[in-house]
C-alpha positions as CSV (number, residue, x, y, z in Angstrom):
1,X,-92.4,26.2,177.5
2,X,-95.9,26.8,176.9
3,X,-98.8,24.2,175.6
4,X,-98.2,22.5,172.3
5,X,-100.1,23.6,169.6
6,X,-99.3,23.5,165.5
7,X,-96.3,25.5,164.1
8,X,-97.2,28.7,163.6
9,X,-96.6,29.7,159.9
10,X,-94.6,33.1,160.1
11,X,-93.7,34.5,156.5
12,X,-89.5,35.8,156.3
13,X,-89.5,38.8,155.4
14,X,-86.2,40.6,153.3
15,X,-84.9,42.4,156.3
16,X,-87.2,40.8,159.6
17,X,-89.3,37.9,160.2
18,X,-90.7,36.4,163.5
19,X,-90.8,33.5,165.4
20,X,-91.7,31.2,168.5
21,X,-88.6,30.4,170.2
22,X,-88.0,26.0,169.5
23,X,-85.5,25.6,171.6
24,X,-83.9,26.5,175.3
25,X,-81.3,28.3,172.8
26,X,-83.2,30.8,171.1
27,X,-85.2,31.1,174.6
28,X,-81.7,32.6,176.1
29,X,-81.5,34.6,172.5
30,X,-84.6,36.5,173.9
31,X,-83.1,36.6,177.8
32,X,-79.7,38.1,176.5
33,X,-81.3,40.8,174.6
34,X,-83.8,41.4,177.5
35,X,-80.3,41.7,180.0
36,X,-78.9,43.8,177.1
37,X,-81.8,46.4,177.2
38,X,-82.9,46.0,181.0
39,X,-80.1,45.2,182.9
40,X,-77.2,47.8,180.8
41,X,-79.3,50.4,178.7
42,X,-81.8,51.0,181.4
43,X,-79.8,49.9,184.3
44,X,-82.8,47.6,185.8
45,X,-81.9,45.7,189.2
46,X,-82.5,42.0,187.8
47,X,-82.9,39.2,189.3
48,X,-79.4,37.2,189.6
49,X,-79.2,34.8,186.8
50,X,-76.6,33.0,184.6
51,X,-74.5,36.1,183.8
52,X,-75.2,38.6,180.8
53,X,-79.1,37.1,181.1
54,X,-82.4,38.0,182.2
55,X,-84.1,35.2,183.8
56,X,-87.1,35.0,185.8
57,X,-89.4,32.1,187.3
58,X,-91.7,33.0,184.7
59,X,-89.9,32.3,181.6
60,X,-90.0,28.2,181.9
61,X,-93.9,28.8,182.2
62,X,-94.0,31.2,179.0
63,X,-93.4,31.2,174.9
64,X,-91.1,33.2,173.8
65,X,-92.2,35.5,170.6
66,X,-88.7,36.4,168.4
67,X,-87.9,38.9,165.6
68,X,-84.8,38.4,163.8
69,X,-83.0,40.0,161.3
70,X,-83.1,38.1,157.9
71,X,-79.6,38.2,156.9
72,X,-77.6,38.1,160.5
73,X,-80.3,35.6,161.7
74,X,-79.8,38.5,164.8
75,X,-82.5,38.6,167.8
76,X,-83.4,42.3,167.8
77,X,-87.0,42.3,169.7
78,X,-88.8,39.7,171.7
79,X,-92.1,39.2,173.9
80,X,-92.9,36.4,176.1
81,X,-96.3,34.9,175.8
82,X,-98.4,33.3,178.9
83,X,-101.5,31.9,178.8
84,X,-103.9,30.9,181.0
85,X,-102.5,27.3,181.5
86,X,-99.1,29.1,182.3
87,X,-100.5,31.0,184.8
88,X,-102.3,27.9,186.2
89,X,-99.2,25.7,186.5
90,X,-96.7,28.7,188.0
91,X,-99.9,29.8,190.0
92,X,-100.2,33.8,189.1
93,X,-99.7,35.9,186.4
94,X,-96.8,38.4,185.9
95,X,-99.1,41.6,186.2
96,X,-100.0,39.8,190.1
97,X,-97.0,40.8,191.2
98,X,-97.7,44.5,190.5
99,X,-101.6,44.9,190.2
100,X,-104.7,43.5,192.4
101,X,-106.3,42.3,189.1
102,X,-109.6,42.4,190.5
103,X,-111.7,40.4,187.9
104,X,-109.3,40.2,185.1
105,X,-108.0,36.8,185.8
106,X,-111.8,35.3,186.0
107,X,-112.8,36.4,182.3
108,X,-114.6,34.2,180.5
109,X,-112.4,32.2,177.3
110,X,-108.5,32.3,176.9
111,X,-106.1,34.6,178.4
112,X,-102.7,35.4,177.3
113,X,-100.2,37.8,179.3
114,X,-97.7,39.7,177.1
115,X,-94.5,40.8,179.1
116,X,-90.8,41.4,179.0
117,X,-91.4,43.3,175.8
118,X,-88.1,44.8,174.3
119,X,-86.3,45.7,171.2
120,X,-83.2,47.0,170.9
121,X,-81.3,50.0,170.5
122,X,-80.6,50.5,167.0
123,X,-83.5,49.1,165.8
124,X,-86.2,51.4,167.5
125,X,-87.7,52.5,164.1
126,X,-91.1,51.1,164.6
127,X,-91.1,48.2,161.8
128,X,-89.8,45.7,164.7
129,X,-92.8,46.3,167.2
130,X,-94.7,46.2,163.7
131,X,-93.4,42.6,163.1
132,X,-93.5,41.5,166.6
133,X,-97.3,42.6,166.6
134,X,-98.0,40.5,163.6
135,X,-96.5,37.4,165.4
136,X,-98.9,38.5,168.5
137,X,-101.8,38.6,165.9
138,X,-101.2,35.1,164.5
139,X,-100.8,33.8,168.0
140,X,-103.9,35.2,168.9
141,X,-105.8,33.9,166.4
142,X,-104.6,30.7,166.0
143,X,-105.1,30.3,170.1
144,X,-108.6,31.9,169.6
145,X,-107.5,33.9,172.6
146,X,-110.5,36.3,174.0
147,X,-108.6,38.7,176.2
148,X,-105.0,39.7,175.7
149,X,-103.5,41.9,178.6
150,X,-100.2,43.0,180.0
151,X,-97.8,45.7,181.2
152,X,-96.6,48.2,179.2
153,X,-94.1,50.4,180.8
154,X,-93.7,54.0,180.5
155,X,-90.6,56.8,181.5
156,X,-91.3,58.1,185.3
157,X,-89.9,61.4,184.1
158,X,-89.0,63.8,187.0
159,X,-91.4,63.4,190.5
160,X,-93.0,60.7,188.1
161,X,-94.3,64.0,186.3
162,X,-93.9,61.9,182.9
163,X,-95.7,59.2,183.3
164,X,-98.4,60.9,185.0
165,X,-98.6,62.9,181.5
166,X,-98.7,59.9,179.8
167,X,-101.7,58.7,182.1
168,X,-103.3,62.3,181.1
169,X,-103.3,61.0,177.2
170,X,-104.8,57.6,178.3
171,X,-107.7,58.6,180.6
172,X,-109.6,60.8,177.6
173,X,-108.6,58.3,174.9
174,X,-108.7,54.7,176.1
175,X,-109.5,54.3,179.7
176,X,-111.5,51.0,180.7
177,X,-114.9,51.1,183.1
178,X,-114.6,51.1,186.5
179,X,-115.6,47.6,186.9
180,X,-112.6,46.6,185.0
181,X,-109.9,48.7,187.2
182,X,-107.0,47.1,188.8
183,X,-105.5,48.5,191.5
184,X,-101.5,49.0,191.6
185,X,-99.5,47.6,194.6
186,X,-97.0,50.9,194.5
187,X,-99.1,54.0,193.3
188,X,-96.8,57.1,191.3
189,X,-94.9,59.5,193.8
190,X,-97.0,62.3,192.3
191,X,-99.9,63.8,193.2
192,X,-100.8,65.8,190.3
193,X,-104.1,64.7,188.9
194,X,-105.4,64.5,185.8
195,X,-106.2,68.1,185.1
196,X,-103.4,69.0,186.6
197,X,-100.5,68.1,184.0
198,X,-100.1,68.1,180.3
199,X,-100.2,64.9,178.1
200,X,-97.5,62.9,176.2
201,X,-96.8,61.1,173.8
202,X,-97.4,57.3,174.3
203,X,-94.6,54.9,173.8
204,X,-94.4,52.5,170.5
205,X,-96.1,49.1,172.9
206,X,-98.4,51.5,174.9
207,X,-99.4,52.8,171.1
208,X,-99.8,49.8,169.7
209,X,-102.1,48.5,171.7
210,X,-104.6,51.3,172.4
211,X,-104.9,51.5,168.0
212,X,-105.4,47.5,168.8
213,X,-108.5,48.7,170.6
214,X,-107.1,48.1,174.2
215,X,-107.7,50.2,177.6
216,X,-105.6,50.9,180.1
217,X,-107.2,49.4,183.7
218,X,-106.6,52.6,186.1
219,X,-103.5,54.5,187.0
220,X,-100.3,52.7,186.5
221,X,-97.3,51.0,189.3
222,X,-94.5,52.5,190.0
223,X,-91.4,49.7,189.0
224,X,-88.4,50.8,190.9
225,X,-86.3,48.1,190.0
226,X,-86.8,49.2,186.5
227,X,-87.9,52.7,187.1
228,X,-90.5,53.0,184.8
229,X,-94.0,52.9,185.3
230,X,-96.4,49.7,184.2
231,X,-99.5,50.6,182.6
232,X,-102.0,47.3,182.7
233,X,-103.2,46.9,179.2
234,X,-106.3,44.8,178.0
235,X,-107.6,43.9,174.7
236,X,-111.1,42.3,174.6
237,X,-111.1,40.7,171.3
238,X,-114.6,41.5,170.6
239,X,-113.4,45.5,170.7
240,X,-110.2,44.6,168.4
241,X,-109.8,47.5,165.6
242,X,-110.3,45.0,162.4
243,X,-108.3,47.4,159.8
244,X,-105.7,47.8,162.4
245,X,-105.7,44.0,163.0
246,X,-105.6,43.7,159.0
247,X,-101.9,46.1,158.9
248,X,-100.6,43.5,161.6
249,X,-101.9,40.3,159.8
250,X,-100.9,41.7,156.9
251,X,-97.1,41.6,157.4
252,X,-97.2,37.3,158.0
């Protein structure tokens, strides 16, 4: 799964605490839940797997970040973590599959790709991104990563009309240079521009990162297999928002 490193030292919390996945177990922990939220909630078109699981090509290549619930021991949110020798050994990133990245693979430093990001149902009350963050932040900073990225999706909404709104909020608050700009393989159905539609409110992940300090790299791709929309997310570490990195590092 991932390169070795040290343990990572997560503190258990009374009702959640995180965790890197040690075992192919706890990796199919994260793969049911992702099934459970993709595959029945959202009604995604997976990829056929072993049933009741989400499985990719990507996940052997990955880490998998856990949140549990102290007293069930419960996997309620999870993230998958690749870095830069994951993407060299499976030969792309995730976000290749939906973006030209343009220049984003050939930063200089470490990489890491967040993806498959998901919590579920009943516990959409913020403090599980919160904790899953935190275990993000660790990660980062025990890796010394210099540039974290990856897709956070957002509701199409009717004639995409939602996510464009969505896109509205990002380009005045957190949109990245031009020569940072990835292009998306299937553009949104609408046409509306920027001026043309309202904003929204951005989703907890899409949040979290843009109070990390993050920007969103140009107008998002249209997922029809999960019928959302992917937003391509970097953080440059060097732009990370050190009292919101504080609240994350905080809570380990």
């Amino acid at each position: 799964m991932g390169a070795s490193a040290p343990a990572l030292s997560f503190k258990r919390g009374e009702r959640l605490f995180v965790e890197l996945a040690d075992s192919p177990e706890a990796v199919r922990e994260a793969q049911a839940l992702r099934y459970q939220v993709f595959g029945e909630e959202l009604g995604a078109k997976l990829k056929a797997g072993e049933n009741g699981l989400d499985i990719d090509e990507f996940d052997a290549f990955c880490e998998h970040l856990l949140v549990r619930e102290t007293k069930t021991n419960r996997v309620v949110g999870c993230t998958r973590l690749l870095s830069n020798q994951g993407a060299e050994r499976i030969g792309t990133f995730y976000s290749e599959s939906e973006f030209e990245l343009g220049i984003i693979p050939s930063l200089p430093g470490r990489l890491l790709e967040l993806g498959r990001t998901c919590v579920s149902h009943e516990c959409r009350h913020g403090s599980v991104i919160a904790v899953l963050w935190s275990g993000v932040a660790q990660y980062i900073q025990q890796h010394q990563v210099d540039y974290l990225f990856g897709c956070a999706s957002v509701p199409l909404g009717e004639n995409d009309c939602q996510a464009a709104a969505i896109m509205n909020r990002l380009r005045r608050q957190a949109m990245a240079p031009k020569t940072m700009q990835v292009i998306p393989r299937v553009p949104l159905l609408t046409g509306v521009g920027a001026t043309d539609v309202l904003d929204a409110p951005l989703p907890a992940l899409l949040k979290g990162y843009v109070r990390l300090g993050a920007v969103a790299c140009g107008e998002p791709c249209r997922d029809p297999d999960f019928e959302v929309a992917d937003v391509l997310m970097l953080l440059d570490m060097r732009s990370l928002n050190p009292s919101y990195a504080r609240h994350f590092l905080e809570r380990i």
